[in-house]
N, C-alpha and C positions, 0 to 999 in steps of 0.2 A: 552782140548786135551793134553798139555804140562803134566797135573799131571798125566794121564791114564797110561803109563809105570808105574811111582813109586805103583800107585794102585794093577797094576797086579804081579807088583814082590812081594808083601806085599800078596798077596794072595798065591806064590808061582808059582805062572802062569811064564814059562821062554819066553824070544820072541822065534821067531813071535810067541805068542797068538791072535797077533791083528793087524790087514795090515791098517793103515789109507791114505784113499789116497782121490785124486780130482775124482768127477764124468767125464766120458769120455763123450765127446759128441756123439758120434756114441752108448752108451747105454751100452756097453759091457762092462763087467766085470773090473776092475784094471788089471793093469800087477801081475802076483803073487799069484791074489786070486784064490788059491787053496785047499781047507780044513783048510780054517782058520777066523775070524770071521774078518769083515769089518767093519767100520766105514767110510763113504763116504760121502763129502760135497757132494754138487750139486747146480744149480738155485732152486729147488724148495724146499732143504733142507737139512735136513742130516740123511743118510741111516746108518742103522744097521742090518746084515745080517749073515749068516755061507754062504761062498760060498763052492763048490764041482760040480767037474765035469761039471764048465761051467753054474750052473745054484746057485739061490739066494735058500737060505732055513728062516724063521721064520723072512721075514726081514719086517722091521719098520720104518719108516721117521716119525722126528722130526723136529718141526719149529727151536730149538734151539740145539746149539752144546753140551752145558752141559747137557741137556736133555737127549742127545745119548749118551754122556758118561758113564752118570749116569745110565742109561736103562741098556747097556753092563755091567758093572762092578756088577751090584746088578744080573743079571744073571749068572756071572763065579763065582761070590761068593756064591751063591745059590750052584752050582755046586760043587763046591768045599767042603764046608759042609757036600754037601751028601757024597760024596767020603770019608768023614772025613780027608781033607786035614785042615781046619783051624774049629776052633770053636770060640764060642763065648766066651770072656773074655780072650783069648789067645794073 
């Protein structure tokens, strides 16, 4: 989780790209998560999601945290390619 900032700046991603926080017990969203992608421990694991408007979009739980790192980062960099923000050998 420590290295996912240096990852998203190297992709050109400025913050917040990315809200990392603790699962809430009452289920509801983070403070904050608004149009922005999440990464959320929890007891049962760790959540990767776009939130907006109060509700989860494309989201995915992992038993491991570098898991979900890795999941997020290989996604915004997909994204970013097509955008033609980063290329390969760059």
């Amino acid at each position: 989780m420590d290295a996912l900032p240096g990852w998203l700046e190297a992709l050109g991603l400025p913050p917040p790209t990315v809200l990392v926080a603790r699962a809430r017990e009452d289920g509801a969203l983070p403070d904050g998560a608004d149009r922005i992608w999440c990464v959320v421990s929890g007891p049962e694991g760790w959540d990767v999601y776009w939130a907006e408007e109060g509700a989860r979009w494309s989201w995915t739980r992992f038993d491991e945290e570098s898991s979900a790192c890795l999941h997020l980062f290989g996604r915004l960099a997909w994204t970013q390619m097509l955008r033609g923000a980063v290329a390969a050998g760059r």
